[in-house]
C-alpha positions as CSV (number, residue, x, y, z in Angstrom):
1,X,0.1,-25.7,22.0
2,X,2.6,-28.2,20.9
3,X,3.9,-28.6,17.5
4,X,1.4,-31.4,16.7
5,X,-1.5,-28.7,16.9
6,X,0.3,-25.8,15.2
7,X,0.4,-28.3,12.6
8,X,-3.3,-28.9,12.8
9,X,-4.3,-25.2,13.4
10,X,-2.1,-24.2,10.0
11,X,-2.8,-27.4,7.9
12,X,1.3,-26.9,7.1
13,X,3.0,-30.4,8.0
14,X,4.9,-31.0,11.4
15,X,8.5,-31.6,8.5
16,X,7.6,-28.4,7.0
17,X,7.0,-26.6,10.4
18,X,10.8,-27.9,11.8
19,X,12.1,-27.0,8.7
20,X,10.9,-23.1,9.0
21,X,12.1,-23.2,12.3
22,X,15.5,-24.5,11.5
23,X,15.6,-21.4,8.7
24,X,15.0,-19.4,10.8
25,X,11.3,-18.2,9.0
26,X,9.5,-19.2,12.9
27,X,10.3,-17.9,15.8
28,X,11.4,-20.8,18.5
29,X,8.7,-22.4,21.3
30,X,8.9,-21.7,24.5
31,X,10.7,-24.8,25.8
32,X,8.9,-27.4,28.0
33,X,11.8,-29.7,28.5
34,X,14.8,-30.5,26.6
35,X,12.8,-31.7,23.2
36,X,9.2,-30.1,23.2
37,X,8.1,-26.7,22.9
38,X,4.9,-24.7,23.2
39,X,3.8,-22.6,21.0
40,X,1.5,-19.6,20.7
41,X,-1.0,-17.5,18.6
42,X,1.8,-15.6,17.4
43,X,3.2,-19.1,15.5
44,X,0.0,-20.0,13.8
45,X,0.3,-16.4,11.9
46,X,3.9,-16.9,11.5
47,X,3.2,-20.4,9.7
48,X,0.5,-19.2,7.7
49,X,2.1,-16.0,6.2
50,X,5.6,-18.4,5.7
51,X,3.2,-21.0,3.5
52,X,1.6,-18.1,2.0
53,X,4.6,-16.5,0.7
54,X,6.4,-19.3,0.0
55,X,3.9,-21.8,-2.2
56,X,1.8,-18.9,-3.6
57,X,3.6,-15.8,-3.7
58,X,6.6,-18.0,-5.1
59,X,9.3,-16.2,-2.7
60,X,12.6,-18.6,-1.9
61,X,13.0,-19.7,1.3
62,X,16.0,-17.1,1.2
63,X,13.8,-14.0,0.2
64,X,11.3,-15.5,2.3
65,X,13.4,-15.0,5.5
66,X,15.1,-11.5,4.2
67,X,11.0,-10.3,3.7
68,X,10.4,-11.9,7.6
69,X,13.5,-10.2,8.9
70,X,12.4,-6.9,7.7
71,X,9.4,-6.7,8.6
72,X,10.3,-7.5,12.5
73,X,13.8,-5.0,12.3
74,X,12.5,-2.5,15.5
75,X,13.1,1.7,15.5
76,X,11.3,2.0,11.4
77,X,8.9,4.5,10.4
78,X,5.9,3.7,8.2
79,X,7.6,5.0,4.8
80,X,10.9,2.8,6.0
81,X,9.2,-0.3,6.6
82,X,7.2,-0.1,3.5
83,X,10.4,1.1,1.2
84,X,12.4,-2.1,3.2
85,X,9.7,-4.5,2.5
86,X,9.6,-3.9,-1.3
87,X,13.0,-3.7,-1.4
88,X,13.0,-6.9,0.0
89,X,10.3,-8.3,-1.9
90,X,11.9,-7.2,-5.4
91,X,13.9,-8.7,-7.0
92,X,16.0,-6.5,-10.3
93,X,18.2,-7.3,-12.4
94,X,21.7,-5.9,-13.3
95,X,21.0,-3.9,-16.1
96,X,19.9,-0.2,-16.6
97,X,17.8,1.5,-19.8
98,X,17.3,5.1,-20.7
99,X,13.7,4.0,-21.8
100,X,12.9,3.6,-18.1
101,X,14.4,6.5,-16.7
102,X,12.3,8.3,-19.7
103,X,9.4,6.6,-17.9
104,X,10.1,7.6,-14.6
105,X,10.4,11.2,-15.5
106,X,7.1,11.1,-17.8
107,X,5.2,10.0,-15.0
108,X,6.4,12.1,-12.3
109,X,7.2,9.2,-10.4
110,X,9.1,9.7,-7.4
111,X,11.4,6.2,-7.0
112,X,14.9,6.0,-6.0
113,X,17.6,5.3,-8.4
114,X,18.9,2.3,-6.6
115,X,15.0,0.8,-6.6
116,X,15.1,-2.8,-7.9
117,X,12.2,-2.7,-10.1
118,X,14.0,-0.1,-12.1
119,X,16.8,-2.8,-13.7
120,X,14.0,-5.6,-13.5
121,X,11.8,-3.1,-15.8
122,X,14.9,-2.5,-18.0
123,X,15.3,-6.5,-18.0
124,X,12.1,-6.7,-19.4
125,X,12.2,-4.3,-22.1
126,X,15.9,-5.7,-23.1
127,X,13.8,-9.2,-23.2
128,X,11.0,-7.8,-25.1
129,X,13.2,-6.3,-27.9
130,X,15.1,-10.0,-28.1
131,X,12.1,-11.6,-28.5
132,X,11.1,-9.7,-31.3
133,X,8.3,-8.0,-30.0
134,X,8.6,-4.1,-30.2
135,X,4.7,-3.8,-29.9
136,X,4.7,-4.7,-26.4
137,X,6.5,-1.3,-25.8
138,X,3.0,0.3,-27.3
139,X,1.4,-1.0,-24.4
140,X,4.0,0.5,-21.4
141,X,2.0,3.4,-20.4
142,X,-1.3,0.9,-20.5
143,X,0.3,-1.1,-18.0
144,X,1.7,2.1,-16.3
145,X,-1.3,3.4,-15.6
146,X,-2.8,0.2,-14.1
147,X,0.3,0.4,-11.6
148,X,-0.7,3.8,-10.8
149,X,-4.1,2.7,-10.1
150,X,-2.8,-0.5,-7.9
151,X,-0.6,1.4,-6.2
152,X,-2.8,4.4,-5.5
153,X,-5.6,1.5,-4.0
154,X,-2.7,-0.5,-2.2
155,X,-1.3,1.9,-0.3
156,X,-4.4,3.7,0.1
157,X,-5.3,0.4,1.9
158,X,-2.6,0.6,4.1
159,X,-4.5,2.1,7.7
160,X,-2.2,5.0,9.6
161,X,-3.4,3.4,12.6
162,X,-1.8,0.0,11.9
163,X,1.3,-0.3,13.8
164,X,4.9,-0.8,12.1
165,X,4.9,-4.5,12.1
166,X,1.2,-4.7,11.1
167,X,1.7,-2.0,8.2
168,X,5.1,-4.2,6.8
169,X,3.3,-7.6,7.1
170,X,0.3,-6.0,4.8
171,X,3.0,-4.1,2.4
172,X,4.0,-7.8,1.9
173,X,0.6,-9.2,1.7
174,X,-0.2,-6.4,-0.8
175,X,3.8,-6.9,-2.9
176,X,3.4,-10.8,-2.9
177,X,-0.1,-12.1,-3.3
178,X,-1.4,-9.0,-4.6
179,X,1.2,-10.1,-7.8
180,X,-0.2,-13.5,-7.8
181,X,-3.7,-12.3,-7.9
182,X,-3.1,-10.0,-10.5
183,X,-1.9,-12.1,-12.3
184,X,-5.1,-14.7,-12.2
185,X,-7.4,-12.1,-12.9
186,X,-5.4,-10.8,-15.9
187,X,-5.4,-14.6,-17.0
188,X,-9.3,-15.0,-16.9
189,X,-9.6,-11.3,-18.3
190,X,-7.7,-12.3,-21.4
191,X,-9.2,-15.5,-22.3
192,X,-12.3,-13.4,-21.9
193,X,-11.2,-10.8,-24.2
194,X,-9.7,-13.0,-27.1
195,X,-12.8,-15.5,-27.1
196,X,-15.2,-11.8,-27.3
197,X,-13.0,-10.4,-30.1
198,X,-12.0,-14.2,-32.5
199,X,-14.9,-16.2,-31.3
């Protein structure tokens, strides 16, 4: 198919499909002659999982391309691809907090110390405290345990069958949009909750 059609078949603008290509997020065409290119199946999932990532899991085109790039990197097993994926996917701060560590070890949870979501947890808390709002760290093992569930579902999920690539693309489906769902249902869950409890 040419470019005009990918366009069509993704609903993602011919511009927007150049520029991907020029970032390097889409693989090149097969070229036809020394300006057209054909294009395959391959490209219209390519496209899609780009525009998905980009306008609604929020990713810059620079993480974008680091996630795509990972998840195509040949010679992983399962556990690598889905440790490089979030690794990629994640992004942590600088900063480091004995309250999270504490965490960690309450749990049991078995993450690495150089896992980003460690300092971007520790952001958080550091935030929390600035802000003025210590009750928030009331709620940590509420929202711990919610992970666990999540996680426990997510990569429960994930099919053994699924080859490399397939398992990586849907550690990213689950990392990225999994986040932006979560976060709409825990938007209509508390306007449903404070209009039940003030109303």
């Amino acid at each position: 198919m040419r470019i005009a059609e990918l366009s069509r078949r993704t609903g993602v603008p011919v511009p927007t499909i150049k520029y991907y290509l020029r970032e390097g997020l889409l693989p090149p065409g097969e070229r036809t002659s020394p300006n057209q290119a054909r294009y395959d199946e391959s490209h219209v999932h390519r496209v899609r999982l780009v525009r998905a990532l980009v306008e609604v899991g929020g990713l810059s085109i620079a993480a974008t391309r680091e996630v795509v790039d990972v998840m195509h990197a040949d010679e992983r097993t399962p556990l690598e691809s889905i440790g490089k994926v979030h690794f990629a996917v994640q992004r942590g701060g600088s900063s480091d907090s004995p309250a999270v560590d504490e965490l960690i070890d309450r749990r049991g949870w078995r993450v690495r110390p150089t896992n980003p979501a460690r300092a971007a947890l520790a952001d958080v808390l550091t935030t929390v405290e600035r802000l003025g709002h210590p009750d928030m760290h009331g709620l940590i093992d509420t929202y711990a345990d919610a992970a666990e569930t999540l996680a426990d579902a997510e990569i429960a999920a994930l099919t053994e069958d699924a080859g490399v690539e397939d398992m990586a693309e849907s550690v990213v489906v689950l990392s990225v949009l999994g986040t932006a769902l979560l976060s709409a249902l825990r938007g209509l869950a508390q306007e449903s909750a404070a209009g039940e409890r003030f109303s």
